[in-house]
N, C-alpha and C positions, 0 to 999 in steps of 0.2 A: 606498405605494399612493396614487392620486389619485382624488378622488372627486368628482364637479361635479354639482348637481342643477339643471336647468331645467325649470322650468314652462314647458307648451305647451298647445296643444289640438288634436288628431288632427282631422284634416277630415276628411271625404268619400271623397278621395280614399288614404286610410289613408298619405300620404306626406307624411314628418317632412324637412326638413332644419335641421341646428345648426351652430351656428358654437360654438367651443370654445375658451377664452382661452388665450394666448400662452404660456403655461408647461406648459402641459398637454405630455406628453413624448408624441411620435409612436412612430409603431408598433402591435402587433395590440392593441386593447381591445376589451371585453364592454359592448353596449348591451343597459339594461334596461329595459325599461317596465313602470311601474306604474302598472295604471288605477286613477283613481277608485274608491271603493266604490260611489257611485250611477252610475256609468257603467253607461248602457243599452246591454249585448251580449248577445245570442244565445246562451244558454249551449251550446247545439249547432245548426246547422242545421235549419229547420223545427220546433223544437220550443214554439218562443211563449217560452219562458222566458227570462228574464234571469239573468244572475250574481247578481246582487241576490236574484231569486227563491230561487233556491238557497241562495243562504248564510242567507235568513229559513229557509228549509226545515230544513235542517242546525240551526238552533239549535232547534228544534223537538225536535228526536233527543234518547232517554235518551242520557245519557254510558255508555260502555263499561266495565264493570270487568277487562277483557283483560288481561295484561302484555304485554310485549314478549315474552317468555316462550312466551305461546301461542301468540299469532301466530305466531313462529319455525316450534311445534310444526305449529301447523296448515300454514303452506306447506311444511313438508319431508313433514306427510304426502299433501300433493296433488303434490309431485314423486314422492313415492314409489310412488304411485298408475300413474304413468306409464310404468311399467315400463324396457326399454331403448331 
């Protein structure tokens, strides 16, 4: 697997183009973007919030004593719930 990180900065116009050094092997690859943590976006449409906002939010939250366990339990019984 190859893995190239560059640094960029997203414009305006939300449109990236890269150039990818000489070794890098052709054919279908996965582009990933990772924003910034203080990158100001819109956590939904119309709602004022940032990502930022949220993730302060989130740490805010008791932590969960759930397992994976319950959870399992609980979405089989909300499938179950839904009859056929």
């Amino acid at each position: 697997m190859y893995a190239y990180k560059i640094e960029t900065e997203i414009p305006p116009s939300h449109r990236l183009s890269i150039e990818l050094p000489a070794d890098c092997p052709t054919g279908l690859a996965e582009i990933i973007v990772l924003a910034k943590e203080n990158a100001v976006q819109a956590a939904a449409p119309g709602t004022g919030e940032t990502m930022a906002d949220l993730v302060a939010w989130l740490r805010t939250q008791p932590a969960s004593n759930r397992t994976p366990e319950d959870f399992e339990a609980q979405i089989q019984a909300e499938r179950n719930a839904w009859g056929d």
